[in-house]
C-alpha positions in Angstrom: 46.7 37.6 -30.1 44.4 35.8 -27.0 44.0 39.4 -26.0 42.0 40.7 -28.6 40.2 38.2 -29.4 39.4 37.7 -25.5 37.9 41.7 -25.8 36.0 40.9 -29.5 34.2 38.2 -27.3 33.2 40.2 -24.5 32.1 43.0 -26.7 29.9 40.5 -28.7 28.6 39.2 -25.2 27.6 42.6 -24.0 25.7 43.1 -27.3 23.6 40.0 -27.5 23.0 39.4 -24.1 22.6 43.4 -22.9 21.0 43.5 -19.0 22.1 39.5 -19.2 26.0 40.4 -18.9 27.6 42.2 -16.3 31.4 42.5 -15.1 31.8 41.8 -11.6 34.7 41.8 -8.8 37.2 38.9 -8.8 36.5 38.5 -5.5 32.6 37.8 -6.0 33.0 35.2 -8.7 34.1 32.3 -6.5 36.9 32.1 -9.0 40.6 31.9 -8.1 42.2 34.0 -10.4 42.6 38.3 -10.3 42.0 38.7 -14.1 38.6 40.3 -15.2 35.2 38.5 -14.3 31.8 38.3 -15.7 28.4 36.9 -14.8 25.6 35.5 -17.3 21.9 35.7 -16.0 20.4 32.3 -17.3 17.0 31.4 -17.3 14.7 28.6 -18.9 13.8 29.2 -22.4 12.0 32.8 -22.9 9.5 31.3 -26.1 8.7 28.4 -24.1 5.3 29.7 -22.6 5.6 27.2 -19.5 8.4 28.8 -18.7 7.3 32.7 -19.2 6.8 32.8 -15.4 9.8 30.6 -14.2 10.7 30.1 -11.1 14.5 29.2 -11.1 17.3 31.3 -12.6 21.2 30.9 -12.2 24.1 32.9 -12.8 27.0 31.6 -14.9 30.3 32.9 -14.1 33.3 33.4 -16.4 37.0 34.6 -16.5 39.3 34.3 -19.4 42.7 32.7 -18.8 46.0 33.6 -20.4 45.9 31.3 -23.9 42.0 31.4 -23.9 40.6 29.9 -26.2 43.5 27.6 -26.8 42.7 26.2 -23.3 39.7 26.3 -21.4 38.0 29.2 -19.5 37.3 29.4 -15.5 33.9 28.4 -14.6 31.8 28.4 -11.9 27.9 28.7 -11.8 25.4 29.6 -8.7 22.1 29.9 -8.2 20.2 32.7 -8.2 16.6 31.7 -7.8 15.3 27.3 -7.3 19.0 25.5 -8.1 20.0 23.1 -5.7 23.6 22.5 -5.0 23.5 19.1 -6.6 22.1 20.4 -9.9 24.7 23.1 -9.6 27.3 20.2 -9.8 26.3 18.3 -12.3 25.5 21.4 -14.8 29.3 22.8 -13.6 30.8 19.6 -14.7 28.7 19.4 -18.2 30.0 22.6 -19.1 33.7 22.0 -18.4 33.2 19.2 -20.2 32.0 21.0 -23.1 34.7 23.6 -22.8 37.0 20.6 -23.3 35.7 19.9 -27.0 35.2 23.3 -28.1 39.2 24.4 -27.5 40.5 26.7 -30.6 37.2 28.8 -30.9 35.3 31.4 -28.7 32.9 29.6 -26.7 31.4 31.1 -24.0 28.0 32.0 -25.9 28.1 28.5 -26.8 28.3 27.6 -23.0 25.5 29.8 -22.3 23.0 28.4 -24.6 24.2 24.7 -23.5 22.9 25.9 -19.6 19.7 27.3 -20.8 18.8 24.4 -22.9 20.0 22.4 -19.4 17.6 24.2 -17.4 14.8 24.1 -19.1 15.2 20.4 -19.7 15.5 20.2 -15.9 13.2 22.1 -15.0 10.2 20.8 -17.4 11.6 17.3 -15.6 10.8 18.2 -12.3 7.7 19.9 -13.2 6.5 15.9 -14.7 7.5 14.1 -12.0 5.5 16.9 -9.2 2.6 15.9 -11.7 2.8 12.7 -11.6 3.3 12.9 -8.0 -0.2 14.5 -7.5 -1.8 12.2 -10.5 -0.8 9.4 -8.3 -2.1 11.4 -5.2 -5.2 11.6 -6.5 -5.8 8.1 -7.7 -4.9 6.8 -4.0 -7.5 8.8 -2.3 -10.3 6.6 -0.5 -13.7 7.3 -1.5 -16.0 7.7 1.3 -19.7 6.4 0.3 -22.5 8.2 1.9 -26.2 7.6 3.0 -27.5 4.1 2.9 -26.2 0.8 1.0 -28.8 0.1 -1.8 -30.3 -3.0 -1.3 -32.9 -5.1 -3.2 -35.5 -4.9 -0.2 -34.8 -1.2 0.3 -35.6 -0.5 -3.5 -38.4 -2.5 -3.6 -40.1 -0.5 -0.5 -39.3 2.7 -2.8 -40.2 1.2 -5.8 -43.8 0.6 -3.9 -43.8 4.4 -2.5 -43.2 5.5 -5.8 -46.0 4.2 -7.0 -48.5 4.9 -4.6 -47.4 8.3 -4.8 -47.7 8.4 -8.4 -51.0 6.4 -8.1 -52.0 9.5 -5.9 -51.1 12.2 -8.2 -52.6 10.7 -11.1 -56.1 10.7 -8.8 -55.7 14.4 -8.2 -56.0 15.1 -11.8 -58.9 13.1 -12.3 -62.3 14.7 -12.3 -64.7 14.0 -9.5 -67.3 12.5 -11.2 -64.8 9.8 -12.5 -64.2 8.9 -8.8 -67.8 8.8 -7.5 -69.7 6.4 -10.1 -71.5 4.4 -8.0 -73.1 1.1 -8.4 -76.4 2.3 -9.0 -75.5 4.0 -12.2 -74.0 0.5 -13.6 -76.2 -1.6 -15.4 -75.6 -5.1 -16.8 -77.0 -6.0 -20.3 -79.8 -7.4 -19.6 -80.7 -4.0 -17.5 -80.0 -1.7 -20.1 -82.0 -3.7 -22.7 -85.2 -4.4 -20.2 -85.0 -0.5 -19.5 -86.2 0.4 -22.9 -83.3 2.4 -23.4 -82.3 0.5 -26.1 -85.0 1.7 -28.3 -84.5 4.7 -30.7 -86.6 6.8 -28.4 -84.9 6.1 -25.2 -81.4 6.8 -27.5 -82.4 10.2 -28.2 -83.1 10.5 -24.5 -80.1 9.8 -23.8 -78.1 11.6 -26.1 -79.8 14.8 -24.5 -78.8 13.8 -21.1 -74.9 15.5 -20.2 -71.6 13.6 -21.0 -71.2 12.9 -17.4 -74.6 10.2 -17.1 -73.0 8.5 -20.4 -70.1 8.3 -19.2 -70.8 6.2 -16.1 -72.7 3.7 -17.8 -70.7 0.5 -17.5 -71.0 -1.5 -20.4 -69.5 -5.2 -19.2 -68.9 -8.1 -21.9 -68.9 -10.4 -18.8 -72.7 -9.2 -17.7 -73.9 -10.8 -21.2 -74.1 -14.2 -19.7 -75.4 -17.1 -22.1 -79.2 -17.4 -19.7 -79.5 -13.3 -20.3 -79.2 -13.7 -24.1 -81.2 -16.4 -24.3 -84.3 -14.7 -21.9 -83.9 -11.4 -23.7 -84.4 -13.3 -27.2 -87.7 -14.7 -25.6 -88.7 -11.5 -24.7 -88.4 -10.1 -28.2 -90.3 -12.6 -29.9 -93.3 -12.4 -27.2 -93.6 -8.6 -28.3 -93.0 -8.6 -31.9 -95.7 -11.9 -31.5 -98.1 -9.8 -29.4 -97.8 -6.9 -31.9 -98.7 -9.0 -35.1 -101.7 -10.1 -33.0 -103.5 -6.6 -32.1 -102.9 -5.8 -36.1 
């Protein structure tokens, strides 16, 4: 009885697929045939999250014939949102195909899950090659440089700013008296021995003087010439000498 189980099909239809299925006019199918019509609502996969927010959608029509589902049902399919005709084409002539092998059984919902799977596939293609497209896009983009070509003169001039700069700052912090020593204050060896200072008296003199005099005393290994030892040993002995006398 291809009547009944034509109607137990459609009732399954209408309960599985709800706001999905709807009957629609013969004449709105695109169909040539006066029997009853319906239209499917297929869009990409709903658990696919790339797809939650799709852009393309297409409607697959249906109409039993007489000995359906001994022979195969009319098709026809149409876009509803982002299908080209030539898509439309190749997906019309997938299913039909399929129709062909599934002869002797109810197949529509079969159908309808083949053209979701299809469209998803599709669409996730297209989606690749658009970012490939601008991957490539990207890669081909020129580079402008900007400012001036780094050269080794031009880094050598900064390199010598840089440090005269640095130089500078490194002066700022120091303390005045460090920068103003003059050459009076610096005494050779021989000077600071013939002064006296070196005697424990003129030690504790100058412990009592400020940081600042110590500080600018220059003591120089090169001012110890050879002659200077040699006149300041002289001058020793001639004291100690001189003392041993008077006792």
């Amino acid at each position: 009885d291809y009547v009944q189980e034509q109607e137990m099909e459609i009732e399954a239809l209408e309960a599985i697929l709800m706001d999905e299925f709807k009957e629609i006019h013969s004449s709105e199918s695109g169909l040539n045939t006066s029997n009853r019509c319906f239209q499917i609502t297929i869009s990409p996969q709903d658990d696919d999250e790339e797809f939650s927010q799709s852009s393309v959608r297409l409607a697959l029509i249906f109409s039993h014939t007489k000995k359906y589902p001994d022979e195969p049902p009319l098709l026809n399919v149409s876009s509803l949102k982002g299908i080209h005709s030539g898509d439309l084409k190749i997906l019309k002539e997938k299913l039909e195909q399929e129709a062909g092998e599934n002869l002797g059984m109810a197949m529509i919902y079969t159908l309808v899950s083949s053209a979701k799977d299809w469209l998803s596939e599709r669409f996730a293609q297209q989606t690749g090659e658009e970012d490939a497209e601008v991957d490539e896009a990207k890669k081909e983009e020129v580079i402008v440089p900007h400012g001036e070509a780094v050269t080794v003169e031009t880094f050598l001039a900064w390199r010598e700013r840089f440090e005269a700069e640095l130089a500078l700052e490194k002066a700022k912090l120091m303390p005045d008296s460090a920068l103003s020593v003059s050459k009076e204050k610096k005494l050779t060896g021989r000077q600071w021995f013939e002064s006296g200072r070196a005697s424990g008296k003129a030690a504790t003199a100058i412990a009592e003087e400020s940081d600042e005099d110590v500080d600018d005393i220059d003591f120089d290994d090169d001012d110890f010439e050879d002659d200077e030892e040699e006149d300041m040993l002289e001058h020793y002995l001639a004291e100690k000498t001189g003392s041993a006398s008077h006792s």
